[in-house]
PATOR-881232 format. One record per residue (C-alpha): x, y, z. Coordinates in pm, whole numbers, plus 50000, padded with zeros to 5 digits. Each point is the difference from the previous one (the first is absolute). Layout:
REM PATOR-881232
{c1->X	c2->Y	c3->Z}
...
REM end
This chain:
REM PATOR-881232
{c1->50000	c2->50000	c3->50000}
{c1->50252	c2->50205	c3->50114}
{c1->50239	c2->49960	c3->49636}
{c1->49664	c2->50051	c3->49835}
{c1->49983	c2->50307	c3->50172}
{c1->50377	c2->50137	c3->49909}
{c1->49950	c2->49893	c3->49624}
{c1->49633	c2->50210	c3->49982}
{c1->50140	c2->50311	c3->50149}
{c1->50297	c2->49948	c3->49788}
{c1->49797	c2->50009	c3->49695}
{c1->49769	c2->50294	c3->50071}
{c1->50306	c2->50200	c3->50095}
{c1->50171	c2->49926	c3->49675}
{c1->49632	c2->50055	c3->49767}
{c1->49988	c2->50349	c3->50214}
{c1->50305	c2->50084	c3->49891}
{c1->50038	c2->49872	c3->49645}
{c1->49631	c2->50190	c3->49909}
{c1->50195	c2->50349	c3->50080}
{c1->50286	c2->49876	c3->49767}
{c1->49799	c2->49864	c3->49733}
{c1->49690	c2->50325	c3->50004}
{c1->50320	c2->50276	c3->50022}
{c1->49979	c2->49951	c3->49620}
{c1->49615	c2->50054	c3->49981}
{c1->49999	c2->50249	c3->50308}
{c1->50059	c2->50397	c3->49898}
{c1->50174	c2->50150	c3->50205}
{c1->50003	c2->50412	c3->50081}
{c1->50368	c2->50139	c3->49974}
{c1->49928	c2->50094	c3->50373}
{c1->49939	c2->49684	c3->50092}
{c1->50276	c2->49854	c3->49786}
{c1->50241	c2->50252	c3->50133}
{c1->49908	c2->49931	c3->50400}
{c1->50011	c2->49596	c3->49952}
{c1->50382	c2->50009	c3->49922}
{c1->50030	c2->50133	c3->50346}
{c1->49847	c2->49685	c3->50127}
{c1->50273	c2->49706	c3->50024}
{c1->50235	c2->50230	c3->50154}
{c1->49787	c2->50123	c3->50217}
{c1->49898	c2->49640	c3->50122}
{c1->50348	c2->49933	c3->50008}
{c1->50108	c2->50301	c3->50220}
{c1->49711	c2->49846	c3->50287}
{c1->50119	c2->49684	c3->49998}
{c1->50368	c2->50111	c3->50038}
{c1->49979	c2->50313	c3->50201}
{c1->49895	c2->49839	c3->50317}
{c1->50315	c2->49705	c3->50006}
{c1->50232	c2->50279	c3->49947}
{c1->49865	c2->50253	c3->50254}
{c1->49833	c2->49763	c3->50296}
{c1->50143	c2->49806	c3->50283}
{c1->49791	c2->49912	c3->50314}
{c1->49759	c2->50187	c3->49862}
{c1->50154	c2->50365	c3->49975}
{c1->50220	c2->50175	c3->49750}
{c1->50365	c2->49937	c3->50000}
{c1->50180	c2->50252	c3->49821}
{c1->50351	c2->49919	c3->50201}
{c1->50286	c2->49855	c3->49838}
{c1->49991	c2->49686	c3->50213}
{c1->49642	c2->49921	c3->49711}
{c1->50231	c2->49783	c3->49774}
{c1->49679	c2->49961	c3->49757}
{c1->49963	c2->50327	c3->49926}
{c1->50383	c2->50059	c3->49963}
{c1->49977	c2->49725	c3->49778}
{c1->49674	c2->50167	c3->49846}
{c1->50198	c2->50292	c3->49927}
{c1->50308	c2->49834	c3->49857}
{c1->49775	c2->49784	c3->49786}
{c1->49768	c2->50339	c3->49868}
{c1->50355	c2->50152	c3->49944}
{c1->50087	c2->49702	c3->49753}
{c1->49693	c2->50025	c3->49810}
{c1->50020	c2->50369	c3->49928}
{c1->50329	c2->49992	c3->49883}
{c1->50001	c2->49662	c3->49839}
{c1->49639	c2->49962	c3->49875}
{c1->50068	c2->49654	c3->50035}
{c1->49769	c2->49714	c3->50202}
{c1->50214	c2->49734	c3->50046}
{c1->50277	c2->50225	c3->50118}
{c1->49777	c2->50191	c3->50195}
{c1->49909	c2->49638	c3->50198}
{c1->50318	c2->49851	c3->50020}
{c1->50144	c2->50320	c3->50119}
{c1->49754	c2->50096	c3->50272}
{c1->50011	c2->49663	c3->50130}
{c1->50348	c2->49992	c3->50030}
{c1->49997	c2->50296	c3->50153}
{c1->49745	c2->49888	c3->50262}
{c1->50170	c2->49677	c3->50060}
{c1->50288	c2->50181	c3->50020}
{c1->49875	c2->50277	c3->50286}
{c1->49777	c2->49687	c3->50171}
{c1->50412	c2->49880	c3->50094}
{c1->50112	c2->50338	c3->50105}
{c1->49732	c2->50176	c3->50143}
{c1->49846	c2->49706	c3->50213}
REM end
């Protein structure tokens, strides 16, 4: 019952989201609208990463003893100049790693 249950709320997750990706083609669009949806992954991105950097035992840290966001900055320093994902990753977790031995 229980798999049964996983596989049907696995399916209506994936038809919600493939009918946006197959009706964008059919769906206008206003240039507002168009314009204020490219805000939106980065945006959802910026929530879901804000808080790891920034929170510990539930307060902000903003000390330099918060090795994630010193490794948050090193890695957001990578991808500006570099422009580059995989560098970007491999980078900023070395870099936490790295300050997780040091700092702790």
């Amino acid at each position: 019952m229980i798999l049964f249950a996983i596989i049907l709320i696995g399916l209506i997750t994936f038809g919600y989201r493939l009918s946006f990706i197959m009706l964008m083609d059919k769906l206008h669009v206003s240039p507002f609208w168009a314009r204020a949806l490219r805000f939106v992954p980065i945006a959802a991105l910026t929530a879901i990463i804000t808080p790891e950097l920034l929170v510990r035992d539930q307060a902000l840290d903003f000390s330099l003893g918060n090795v994630r966001l010193l490794a948050g900055v090193i890695a957001t320093f990578v991808a500006w100049r570099t422009r580059n994902l995989t560098a970007t990753l491999v980078i900023g977790m070395a870099a936490f790693w790295l300050l997780m031995l040091i700092l702790k």
